[in-house]
CHARMM internal coordinates of N, CA and C (Angstrom, degrees):
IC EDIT
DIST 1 N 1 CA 1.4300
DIST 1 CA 1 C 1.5192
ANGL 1 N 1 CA 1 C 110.58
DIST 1 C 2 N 1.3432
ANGL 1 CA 1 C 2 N 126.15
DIHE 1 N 1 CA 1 C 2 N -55.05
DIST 2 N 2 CA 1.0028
ANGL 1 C 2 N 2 CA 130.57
DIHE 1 CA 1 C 2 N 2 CA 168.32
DIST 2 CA 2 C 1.8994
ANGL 2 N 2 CA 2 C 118.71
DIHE 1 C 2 N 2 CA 2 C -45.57
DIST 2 C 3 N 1.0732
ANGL 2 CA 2 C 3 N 136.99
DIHE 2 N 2 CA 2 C 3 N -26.69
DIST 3 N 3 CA 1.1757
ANGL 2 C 3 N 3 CA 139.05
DIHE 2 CA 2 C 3 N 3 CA -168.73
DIST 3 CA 3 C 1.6467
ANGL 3 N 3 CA 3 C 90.36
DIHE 2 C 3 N 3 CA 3 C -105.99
DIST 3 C 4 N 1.1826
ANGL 3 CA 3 C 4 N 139.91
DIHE 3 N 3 CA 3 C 4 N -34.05
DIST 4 N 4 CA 1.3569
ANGL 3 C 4 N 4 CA 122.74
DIHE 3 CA 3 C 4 N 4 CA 159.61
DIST 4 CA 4 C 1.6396
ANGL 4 N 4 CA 4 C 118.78
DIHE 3 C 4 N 4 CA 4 C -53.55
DIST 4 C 5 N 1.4661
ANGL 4 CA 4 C 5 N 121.88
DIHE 4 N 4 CA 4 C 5 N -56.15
DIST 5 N 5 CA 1.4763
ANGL 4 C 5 N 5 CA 129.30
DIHE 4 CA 4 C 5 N 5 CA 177.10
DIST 5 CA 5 C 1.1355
ANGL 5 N 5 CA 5 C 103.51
DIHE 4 C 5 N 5 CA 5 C -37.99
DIST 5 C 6 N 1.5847
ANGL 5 CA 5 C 6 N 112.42
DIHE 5 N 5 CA 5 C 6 N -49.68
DIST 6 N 6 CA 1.7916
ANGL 5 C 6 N 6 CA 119.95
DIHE 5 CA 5 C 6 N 6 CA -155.19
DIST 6 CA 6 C 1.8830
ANGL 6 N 6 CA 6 C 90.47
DIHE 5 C 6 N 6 CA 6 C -66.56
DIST 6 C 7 N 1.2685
ANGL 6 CA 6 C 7 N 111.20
DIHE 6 N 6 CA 6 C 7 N -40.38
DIST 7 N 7 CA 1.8181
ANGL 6 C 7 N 7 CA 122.10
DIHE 6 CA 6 C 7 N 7 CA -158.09
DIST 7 CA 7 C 1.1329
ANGL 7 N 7 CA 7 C 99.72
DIHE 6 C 7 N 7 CA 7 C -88.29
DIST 7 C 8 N 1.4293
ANGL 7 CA 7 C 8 N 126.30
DIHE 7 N 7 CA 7 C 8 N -38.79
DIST 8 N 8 CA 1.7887
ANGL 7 C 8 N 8 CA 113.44
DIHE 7 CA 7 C 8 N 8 CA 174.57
DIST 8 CA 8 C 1.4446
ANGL 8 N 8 CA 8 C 117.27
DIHE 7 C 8 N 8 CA 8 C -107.26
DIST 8 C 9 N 1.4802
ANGL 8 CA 8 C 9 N 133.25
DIHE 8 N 8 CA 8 C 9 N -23.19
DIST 9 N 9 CA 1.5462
ANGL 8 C 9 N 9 CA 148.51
DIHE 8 CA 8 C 9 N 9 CA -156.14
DIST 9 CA 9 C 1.4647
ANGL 9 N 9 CA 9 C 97.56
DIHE 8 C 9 N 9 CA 9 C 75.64
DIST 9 C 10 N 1.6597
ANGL 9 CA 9 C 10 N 84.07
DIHE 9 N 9 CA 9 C 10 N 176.63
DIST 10 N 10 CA 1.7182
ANGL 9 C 10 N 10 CA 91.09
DIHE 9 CA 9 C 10 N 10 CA 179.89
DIST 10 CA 10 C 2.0537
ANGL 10 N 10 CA 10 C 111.62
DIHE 9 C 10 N 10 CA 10 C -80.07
DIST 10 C 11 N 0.9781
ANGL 10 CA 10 C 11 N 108.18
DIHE 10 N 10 CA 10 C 11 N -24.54
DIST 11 N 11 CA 1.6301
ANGL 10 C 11 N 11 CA 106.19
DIHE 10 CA 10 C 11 N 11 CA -178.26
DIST 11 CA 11 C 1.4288
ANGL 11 N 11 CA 11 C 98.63
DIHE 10 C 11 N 11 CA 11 C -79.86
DIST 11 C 12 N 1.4751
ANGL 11 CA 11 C 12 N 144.04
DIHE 11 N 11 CA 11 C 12 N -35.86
DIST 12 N 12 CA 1.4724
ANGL 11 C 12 N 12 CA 120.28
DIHE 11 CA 11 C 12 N 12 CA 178.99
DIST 12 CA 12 C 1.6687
ANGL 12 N 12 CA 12 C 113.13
DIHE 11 C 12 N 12 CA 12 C -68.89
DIST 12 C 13 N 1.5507
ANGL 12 CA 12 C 13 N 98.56
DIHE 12 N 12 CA 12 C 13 N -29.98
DIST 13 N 13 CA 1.3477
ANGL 12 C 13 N 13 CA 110.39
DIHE 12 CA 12 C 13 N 13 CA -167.75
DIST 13 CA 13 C 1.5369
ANGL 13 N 13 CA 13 C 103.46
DIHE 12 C 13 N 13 CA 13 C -55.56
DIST 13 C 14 N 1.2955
ANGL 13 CA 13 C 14 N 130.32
DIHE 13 N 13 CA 13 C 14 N -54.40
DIST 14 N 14 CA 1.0585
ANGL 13 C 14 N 14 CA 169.41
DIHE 13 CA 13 C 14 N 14 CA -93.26
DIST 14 CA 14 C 1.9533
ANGL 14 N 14 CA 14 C 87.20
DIHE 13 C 14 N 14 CA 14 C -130.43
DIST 14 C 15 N 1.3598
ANGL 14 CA 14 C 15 N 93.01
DIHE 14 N 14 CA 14 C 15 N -49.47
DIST 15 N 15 CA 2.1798
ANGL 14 C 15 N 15 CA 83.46
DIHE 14 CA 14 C 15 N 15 CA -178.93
DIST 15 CA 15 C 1.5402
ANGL 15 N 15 CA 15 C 94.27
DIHE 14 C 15 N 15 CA 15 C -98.41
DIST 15 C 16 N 1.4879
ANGL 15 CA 15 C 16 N 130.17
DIHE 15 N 15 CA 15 C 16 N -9.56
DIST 16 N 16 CA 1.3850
ANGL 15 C 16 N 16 CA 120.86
DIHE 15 CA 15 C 16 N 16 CA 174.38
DIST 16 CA 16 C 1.9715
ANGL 16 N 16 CA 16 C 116.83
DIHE 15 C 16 N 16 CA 16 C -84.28
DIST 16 C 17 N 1.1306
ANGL 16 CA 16 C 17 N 116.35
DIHE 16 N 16 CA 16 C 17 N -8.33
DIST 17 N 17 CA 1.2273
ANGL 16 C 17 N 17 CA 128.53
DIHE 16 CA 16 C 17 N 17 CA 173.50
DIST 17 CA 17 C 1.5009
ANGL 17 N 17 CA 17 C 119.18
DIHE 16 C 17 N 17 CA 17 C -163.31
DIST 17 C 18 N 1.2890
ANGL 17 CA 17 C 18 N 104.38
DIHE 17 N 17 CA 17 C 18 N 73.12
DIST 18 N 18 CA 1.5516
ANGL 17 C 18 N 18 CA 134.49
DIHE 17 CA 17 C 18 N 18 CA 174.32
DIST 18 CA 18 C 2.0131
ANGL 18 N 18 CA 18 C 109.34
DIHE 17 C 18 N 18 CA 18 C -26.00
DIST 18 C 19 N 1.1362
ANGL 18 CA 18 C 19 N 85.45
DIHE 18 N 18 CA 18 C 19 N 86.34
DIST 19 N 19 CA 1.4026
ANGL 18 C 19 N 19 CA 94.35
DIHE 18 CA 18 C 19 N 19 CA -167.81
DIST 19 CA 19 C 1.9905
ANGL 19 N 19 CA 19 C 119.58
DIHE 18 C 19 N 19 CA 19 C -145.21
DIST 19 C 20 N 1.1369
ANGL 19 CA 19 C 20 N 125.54
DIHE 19 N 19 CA 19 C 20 N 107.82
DIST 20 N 20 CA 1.1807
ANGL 19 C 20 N 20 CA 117.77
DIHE 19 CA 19 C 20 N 20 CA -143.33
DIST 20 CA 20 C 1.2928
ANGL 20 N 20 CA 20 C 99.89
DIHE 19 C 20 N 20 CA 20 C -55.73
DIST 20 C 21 N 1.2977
ANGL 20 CA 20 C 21 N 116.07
DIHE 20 N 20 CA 20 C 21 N -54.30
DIST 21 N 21 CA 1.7951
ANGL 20 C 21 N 21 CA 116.25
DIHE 20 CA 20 C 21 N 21 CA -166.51
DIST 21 CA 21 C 1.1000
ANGL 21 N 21 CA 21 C 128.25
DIHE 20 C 21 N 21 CA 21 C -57.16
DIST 21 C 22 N 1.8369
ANGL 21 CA 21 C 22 N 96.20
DIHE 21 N 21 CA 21 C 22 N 0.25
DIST 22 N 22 CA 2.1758
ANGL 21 C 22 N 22 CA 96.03
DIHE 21 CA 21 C 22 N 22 CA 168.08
DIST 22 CA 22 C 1.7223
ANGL 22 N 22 CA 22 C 104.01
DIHE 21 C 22 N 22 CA 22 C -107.97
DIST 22 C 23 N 1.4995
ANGL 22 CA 22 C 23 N 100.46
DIHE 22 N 22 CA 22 C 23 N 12.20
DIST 23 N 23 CA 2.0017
ANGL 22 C 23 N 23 CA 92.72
DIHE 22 CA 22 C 23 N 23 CA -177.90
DIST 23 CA 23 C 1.6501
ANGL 23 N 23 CA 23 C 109.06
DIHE 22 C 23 N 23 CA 23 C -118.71
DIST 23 C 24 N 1.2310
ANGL 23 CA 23 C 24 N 96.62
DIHE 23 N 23 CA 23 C 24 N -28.60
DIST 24 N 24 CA 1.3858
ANGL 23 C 24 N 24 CA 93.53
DIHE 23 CA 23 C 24 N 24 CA -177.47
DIST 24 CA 24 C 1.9457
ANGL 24 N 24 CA 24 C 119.97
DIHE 23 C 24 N 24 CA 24 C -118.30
DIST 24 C 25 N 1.1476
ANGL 24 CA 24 C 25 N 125.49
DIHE 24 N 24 CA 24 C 25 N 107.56
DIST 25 N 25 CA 1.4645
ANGL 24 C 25 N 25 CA 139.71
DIHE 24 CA 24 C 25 N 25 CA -136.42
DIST 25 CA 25 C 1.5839
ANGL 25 N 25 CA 25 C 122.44
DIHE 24 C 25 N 25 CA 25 C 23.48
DIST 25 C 26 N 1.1171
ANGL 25 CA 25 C 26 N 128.95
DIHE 25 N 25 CA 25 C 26 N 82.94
DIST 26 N 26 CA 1.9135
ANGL 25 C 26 N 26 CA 133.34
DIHE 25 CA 25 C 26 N 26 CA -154.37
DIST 26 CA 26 C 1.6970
ANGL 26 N 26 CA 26 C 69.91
DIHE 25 C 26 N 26 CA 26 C -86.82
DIST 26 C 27 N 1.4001
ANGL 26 CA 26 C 27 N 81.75
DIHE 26 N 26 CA 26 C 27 N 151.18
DIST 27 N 27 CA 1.5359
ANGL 26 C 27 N 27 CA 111.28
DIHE 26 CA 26 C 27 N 27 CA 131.69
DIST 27 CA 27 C 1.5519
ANGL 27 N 27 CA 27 C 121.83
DIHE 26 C 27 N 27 CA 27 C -156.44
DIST 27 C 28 N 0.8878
ANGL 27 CA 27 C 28 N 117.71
DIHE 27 N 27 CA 27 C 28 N -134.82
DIST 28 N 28 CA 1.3382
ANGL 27 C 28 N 28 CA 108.98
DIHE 27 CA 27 C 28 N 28 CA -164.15
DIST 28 CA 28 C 1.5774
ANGL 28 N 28 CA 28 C 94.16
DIHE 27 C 28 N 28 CA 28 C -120.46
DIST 28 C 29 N 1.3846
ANGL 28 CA 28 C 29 N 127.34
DIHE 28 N 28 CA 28 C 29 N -37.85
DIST 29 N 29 CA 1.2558
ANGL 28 C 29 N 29 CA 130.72
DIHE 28 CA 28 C 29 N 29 CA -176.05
DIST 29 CA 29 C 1.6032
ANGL 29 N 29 CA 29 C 113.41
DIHE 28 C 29 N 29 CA 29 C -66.87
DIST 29 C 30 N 0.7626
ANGL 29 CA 29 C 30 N 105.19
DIHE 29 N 29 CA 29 C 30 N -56.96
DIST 30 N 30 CA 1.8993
ANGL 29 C 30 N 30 CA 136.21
DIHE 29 CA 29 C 30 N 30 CA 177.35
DIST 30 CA 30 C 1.5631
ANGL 30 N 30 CA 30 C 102.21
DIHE 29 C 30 N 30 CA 30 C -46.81
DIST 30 C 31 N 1.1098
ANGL 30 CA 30 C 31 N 115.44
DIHE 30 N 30 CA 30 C 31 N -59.40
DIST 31 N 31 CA 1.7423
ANGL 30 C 31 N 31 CA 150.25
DIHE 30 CA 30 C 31 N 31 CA -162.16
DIST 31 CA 31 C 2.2149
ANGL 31 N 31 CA 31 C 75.89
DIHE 30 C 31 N 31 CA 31 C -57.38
DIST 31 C 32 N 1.5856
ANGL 31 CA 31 C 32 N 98.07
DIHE 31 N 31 CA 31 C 32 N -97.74
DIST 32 N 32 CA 1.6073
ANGL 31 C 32 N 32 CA 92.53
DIHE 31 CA 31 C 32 N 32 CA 176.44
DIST 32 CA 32 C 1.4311
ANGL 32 N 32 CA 32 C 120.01
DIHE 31 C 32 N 32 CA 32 C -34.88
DIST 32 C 33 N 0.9388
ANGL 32 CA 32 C 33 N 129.31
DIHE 32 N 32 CA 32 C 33 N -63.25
DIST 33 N 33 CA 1.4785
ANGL 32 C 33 N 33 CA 122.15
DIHE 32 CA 32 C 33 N 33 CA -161.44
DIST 33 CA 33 C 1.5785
ANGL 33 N 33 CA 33 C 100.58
DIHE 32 C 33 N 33 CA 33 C -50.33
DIST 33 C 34 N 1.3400
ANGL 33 CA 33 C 34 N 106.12
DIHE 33 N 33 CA 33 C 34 N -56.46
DIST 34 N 34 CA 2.2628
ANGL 33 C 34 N 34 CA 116.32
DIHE 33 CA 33 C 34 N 34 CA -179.56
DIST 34 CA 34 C 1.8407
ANGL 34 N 34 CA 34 C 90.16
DIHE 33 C 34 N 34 CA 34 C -41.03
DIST 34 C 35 N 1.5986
ANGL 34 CA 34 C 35 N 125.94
DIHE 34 N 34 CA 34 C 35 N -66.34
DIST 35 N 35 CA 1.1830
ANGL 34 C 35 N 35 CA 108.95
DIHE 34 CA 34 C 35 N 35 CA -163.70
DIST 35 CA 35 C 1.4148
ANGL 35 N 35 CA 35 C 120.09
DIHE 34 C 35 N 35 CA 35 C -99.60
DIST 35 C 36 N 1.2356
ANGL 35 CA 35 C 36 N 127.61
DIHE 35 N 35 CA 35 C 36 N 31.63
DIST 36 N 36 CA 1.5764
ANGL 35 C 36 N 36 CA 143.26
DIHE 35 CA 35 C 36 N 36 CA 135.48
DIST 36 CA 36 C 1.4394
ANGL 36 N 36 CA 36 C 117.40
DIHE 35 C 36 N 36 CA 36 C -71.31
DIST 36 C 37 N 1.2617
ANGL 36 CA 36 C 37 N 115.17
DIHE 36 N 36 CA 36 C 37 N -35.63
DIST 37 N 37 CA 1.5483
ANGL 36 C 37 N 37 CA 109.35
DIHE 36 CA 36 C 37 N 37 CA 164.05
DIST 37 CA 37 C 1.7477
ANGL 37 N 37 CA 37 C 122.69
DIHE 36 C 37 N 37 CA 37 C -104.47
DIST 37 C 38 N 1.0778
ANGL 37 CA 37 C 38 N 128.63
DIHE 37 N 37 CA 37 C 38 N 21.75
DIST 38 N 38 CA 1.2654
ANGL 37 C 38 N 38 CA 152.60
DIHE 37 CA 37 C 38 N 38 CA -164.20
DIST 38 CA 38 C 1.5385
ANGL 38 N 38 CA 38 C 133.06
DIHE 37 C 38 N 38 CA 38 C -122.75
DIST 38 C 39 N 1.2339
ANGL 38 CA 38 C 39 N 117.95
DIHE 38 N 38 CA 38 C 39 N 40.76
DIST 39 N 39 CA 1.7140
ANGL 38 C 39 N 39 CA 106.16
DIHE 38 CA 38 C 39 N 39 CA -160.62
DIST 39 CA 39 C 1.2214
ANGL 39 N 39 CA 39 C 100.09
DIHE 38 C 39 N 39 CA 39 C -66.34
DIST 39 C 40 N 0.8883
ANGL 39 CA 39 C 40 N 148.64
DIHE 39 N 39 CA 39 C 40 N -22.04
DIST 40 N 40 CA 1.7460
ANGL 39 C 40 N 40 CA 125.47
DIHE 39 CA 39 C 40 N 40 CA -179.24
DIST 40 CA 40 C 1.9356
ANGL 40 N 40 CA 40 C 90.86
DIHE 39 C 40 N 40 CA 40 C -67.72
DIST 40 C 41 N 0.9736
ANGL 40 CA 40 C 41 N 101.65
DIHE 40 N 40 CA 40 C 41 N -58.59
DIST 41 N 41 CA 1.6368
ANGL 40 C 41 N 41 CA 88.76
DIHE 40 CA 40 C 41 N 41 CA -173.35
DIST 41 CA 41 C 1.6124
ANGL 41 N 41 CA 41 C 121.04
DIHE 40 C 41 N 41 CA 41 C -79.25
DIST 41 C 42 N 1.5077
ANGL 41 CA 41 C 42 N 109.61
DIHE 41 N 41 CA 41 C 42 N 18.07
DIST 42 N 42 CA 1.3579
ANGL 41 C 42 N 42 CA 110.67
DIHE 41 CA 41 C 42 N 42 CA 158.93
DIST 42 CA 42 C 1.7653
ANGL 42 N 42 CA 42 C 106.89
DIHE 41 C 42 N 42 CA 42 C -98.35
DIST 42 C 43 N 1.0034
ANGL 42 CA 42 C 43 N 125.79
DIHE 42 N 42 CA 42 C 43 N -16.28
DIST 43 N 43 CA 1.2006
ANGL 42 C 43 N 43 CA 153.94
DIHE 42 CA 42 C 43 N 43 CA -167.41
DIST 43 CA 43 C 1.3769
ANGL 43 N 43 CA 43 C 96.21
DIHE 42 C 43 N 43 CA 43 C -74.54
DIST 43 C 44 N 1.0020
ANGL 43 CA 43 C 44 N 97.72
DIHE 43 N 43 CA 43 C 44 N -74.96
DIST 44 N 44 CA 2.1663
ANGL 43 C 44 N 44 CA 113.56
DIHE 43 CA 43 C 44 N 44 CA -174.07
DIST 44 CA 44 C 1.7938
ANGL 44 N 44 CA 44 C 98.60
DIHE 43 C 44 N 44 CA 44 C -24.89
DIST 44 C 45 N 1.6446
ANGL 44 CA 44 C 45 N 86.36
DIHE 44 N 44 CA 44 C 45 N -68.40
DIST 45 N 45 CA 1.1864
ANGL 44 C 45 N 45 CA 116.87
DIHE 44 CA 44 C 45 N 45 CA -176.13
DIST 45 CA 45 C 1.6633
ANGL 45 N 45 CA 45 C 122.63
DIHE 44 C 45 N 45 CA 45 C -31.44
DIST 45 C 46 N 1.4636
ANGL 45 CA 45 C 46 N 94.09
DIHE 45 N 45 CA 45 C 46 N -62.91
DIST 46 N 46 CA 1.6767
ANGL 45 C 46 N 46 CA 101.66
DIHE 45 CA 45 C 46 N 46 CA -154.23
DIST 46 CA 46 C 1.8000
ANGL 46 N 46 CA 46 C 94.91
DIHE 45 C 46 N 46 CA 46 C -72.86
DIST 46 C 47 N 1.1869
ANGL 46 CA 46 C 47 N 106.47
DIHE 46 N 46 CA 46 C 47 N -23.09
DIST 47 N 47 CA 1.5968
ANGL 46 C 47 N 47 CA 115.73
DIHE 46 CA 46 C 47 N 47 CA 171.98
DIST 47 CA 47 C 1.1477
ANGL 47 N 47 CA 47 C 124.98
DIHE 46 C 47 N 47 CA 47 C -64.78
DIST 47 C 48 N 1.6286
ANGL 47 CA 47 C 48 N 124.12
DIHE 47 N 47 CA 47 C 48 N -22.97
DIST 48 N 48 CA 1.6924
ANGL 47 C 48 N 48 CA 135.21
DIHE 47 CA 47 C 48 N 48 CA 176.15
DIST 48 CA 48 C 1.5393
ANGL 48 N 48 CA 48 C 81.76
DIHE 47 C 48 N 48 CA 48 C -96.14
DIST 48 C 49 N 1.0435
ANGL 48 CA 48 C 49 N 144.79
DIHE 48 N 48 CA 48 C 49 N -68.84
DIST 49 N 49 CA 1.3685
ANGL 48 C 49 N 49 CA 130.45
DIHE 48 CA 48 C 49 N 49 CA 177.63
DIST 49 CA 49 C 1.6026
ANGL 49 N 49 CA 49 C 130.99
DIHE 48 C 49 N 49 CA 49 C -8.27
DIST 49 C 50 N 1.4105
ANGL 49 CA 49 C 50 N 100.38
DIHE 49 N 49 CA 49 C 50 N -59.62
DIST 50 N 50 CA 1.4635
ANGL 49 C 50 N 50 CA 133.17
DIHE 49 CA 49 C 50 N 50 CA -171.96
DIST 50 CA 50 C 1.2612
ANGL 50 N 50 CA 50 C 106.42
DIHE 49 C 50 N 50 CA 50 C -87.97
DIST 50 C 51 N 1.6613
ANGL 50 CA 50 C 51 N 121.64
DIHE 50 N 50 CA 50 C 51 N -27.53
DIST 51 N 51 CA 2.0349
ANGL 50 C 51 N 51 CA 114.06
DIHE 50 CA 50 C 51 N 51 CA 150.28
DIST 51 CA 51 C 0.9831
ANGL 51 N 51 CA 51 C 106.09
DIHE 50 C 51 N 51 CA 51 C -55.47
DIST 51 C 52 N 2.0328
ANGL 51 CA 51 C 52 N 108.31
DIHE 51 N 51 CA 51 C 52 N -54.34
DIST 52 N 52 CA 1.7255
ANGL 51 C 52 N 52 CA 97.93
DIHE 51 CA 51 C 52 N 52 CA -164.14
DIST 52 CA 52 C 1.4952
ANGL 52 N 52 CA 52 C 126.60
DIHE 51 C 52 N 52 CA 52 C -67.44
DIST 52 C 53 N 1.1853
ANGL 52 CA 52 C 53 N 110.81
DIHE 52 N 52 CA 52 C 53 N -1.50
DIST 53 N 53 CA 1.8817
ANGL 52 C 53 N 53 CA 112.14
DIHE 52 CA 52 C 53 N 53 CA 172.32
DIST 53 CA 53 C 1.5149
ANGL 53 N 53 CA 53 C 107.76
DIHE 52 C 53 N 53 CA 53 C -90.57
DIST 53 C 54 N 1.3646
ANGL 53 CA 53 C 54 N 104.74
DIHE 53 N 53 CA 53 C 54 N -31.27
DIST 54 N 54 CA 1.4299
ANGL 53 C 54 N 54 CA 102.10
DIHE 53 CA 53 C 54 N 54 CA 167.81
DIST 54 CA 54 C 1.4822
ANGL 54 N 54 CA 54 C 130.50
DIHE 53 C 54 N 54 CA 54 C -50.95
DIST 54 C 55 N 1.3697
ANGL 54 CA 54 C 55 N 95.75
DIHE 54 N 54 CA 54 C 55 N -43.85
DIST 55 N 55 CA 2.0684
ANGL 54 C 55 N 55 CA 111.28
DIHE 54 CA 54 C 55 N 55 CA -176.42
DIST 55 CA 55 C 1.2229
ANGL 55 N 55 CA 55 C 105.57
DIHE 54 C 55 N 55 CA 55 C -78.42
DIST 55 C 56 N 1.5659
ANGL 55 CA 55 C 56 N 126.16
DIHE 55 N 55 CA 55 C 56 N -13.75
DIST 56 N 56 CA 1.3078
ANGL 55 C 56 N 56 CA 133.48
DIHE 55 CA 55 C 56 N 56 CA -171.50
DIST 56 CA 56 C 1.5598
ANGL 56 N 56 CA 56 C 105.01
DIHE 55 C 56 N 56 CA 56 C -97.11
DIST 56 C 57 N 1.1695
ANGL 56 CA 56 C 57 N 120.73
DIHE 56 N 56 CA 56 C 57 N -15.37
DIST 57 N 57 CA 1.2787
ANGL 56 C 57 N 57 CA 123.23
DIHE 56 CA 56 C 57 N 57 CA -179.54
DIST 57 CA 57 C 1.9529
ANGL 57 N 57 CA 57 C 90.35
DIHE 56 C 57 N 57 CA 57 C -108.51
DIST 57 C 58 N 0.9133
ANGL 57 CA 57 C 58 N 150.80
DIHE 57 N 57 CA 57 C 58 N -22.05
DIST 58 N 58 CA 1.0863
ANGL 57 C 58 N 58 CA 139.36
DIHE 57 CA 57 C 58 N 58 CA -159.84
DIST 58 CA 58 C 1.5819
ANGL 58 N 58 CA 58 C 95.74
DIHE 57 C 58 N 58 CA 58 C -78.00
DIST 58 C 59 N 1.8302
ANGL 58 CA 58 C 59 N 99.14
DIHE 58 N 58 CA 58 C 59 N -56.57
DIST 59 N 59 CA 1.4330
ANGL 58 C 59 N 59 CA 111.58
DIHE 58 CA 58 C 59 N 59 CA -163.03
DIST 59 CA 59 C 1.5266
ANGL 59 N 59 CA 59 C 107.68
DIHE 58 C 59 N 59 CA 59 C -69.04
DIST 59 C 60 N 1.3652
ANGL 59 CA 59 C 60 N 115.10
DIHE 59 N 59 CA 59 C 60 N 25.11
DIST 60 N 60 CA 1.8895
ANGL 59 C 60 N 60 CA 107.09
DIHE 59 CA 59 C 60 N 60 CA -157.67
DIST 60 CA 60 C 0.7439
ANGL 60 N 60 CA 60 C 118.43
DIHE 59 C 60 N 60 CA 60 C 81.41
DIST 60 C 61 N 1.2789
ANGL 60 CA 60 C 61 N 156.52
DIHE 60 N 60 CA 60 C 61 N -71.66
DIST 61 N 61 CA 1.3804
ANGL 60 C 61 N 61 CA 149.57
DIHE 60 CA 60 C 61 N 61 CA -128.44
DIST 61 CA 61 C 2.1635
ANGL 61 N 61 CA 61 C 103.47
DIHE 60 C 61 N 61 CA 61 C -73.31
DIST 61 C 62 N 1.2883
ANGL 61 CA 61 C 62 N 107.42
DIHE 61 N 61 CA 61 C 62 N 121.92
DIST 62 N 62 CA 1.4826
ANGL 61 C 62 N 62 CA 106.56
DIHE 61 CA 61 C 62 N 62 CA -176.94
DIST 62 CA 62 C 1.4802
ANGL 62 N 62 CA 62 C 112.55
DIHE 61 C 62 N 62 CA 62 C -76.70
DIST 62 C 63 N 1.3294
ANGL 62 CA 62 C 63 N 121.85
DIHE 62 N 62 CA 62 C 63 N -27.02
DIST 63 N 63 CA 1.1973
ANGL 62 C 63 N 63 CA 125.56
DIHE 62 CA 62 C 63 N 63 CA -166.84
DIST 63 CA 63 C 1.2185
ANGL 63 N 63 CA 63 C 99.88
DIHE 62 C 63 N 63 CA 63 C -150.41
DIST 63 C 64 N 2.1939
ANGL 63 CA 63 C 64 N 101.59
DIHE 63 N 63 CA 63 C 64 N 140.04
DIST 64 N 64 CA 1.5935
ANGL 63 C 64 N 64 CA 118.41
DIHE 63 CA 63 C 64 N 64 CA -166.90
DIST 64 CA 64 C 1.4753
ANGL 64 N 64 CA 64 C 99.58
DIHE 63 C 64 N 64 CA 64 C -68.71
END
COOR INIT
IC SEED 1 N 1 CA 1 C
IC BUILD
């Protein structure tokens, strides 16, 4: 999660996986705890994750 925030911020993050705890005050602490108890919204998640290694391998880059 943290290496997505760092790669998109919290407001792209936030319209790229419609999820309250990245639009309305994110942090990083808060952010885990919401999707430690949340599998639909760990779910969302680990799935924009698994694009974003994809586009990262498309565009070259070997490692996030």
């Amino acid at each position: 999660m943290v290496e997505l925030q760092a790669a998109y911020g919290w407001e792209e993050l936030g319209q790229q996986v419609a999820i309250r705890c990245f639009t309305h005050e994110p942090s990083v602490a808060s952010s885990l705890k919401f999707l430690r108890r949340t599998p639909w919204a760990r779910e969302k998640l680990e799935s924009f994750y698994l694009w974003h290694l994809r586009e990262l391998k498309r565009n070259g880059r070997a490692d996030p």
